[in-house]
Every structure is written in C-alpha cells, then in structure tokens.
C-alpha positions in Angstrom: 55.8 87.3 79.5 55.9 84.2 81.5 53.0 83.0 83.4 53.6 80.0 85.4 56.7 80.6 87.4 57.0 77.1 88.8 57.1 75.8 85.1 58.4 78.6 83.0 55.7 78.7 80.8 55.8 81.7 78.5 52.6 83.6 77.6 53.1 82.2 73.9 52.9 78.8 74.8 50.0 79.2 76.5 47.8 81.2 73.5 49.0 78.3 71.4 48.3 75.8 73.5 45.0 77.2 74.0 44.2 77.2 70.4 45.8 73.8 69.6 43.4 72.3 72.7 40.7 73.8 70.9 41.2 72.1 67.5 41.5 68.8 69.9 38.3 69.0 71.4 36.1 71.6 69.3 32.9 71.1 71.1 33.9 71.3 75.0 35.2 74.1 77.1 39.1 74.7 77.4 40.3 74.9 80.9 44.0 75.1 82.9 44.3 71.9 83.1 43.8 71.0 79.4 46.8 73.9 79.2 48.9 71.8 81.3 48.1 68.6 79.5 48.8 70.1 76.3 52.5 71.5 77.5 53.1 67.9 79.5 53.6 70.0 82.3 51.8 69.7 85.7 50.9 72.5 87.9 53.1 73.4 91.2 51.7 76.7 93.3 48.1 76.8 91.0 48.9 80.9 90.7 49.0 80.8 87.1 45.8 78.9 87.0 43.6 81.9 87.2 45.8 83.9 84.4 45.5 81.1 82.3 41.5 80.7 82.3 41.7 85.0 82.1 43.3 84.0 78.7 41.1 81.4 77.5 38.1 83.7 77.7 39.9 86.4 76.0 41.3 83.8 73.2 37.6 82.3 72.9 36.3 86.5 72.4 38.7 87.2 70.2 37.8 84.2 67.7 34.3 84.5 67.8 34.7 88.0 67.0 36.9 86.8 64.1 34.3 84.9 62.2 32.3 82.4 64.6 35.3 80.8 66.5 34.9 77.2 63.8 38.1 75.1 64.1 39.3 76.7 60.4 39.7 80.1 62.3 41.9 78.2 65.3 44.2 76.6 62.3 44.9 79.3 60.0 45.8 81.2 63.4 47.9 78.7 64.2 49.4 78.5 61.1 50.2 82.2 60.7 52.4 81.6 64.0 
C-alpha cells in the first residue's frame, strides 16, 4: 500500500524504516520526520504525515507486546524481513 503519494513511499518501507530508526536512537520517540530522514526523502503535501505517526504507535504496541520492545526485538524483526 503506498502512503506518501508525493514520494511513493510503500507501506513497507515505512515499517522498516520505523524499526531501523528505532535501533538508531533506542531511547527517544520516533516521529515522521525521522521516517523521512531515514528514506532521504523529504515531505511534499504532509498528508502521509498523520498515517505515518498512526504506524509508529501501532509498530511501538506491537513490540512491547512482543517482549518489552528492547532493540534485540527491533533486529531480529528486521532480520526476519
């Protein structure tokens, strides 16, 4: 599914950029913009933007329901990928 129109960024890119951002900087929040970093892209219309934090939350639920959300969790997931 693609998210951000103006950039063509797919739904994929932006759970794994989400995840790598996390291993990055494992003690502060991920937000949009740390997406957009990650990809080297930068934002156009700003739609996306509020898809994009939608996802973070959900990313950050789902690894915390995991096994506490520790950086190991966010590599072996990106490994598995």
């Amino acid at each position: 599914m693609i998210i951000c129109h103006c950039n063509y960024i797919k739904d994929r890119e932006v759970r794994a950029a989400i995840r790598a951002v996390r291993v990055r900087q494992p003690d502060a929040p991920v937000v949009p913009a740390d997406i957009y970093d990650w990809l080297d892209r930068r934002p156009e219309c700003g739609k996306c933007a509020s898809h994009m934090a939608r996802m973070i939350d959900e990313d950050g639920r789902v690894a915390d329901e995991a096994s506490g959300g520790g950086p190991a969790v966010v590599l072996q997931a990106i490994a598995a990928e």
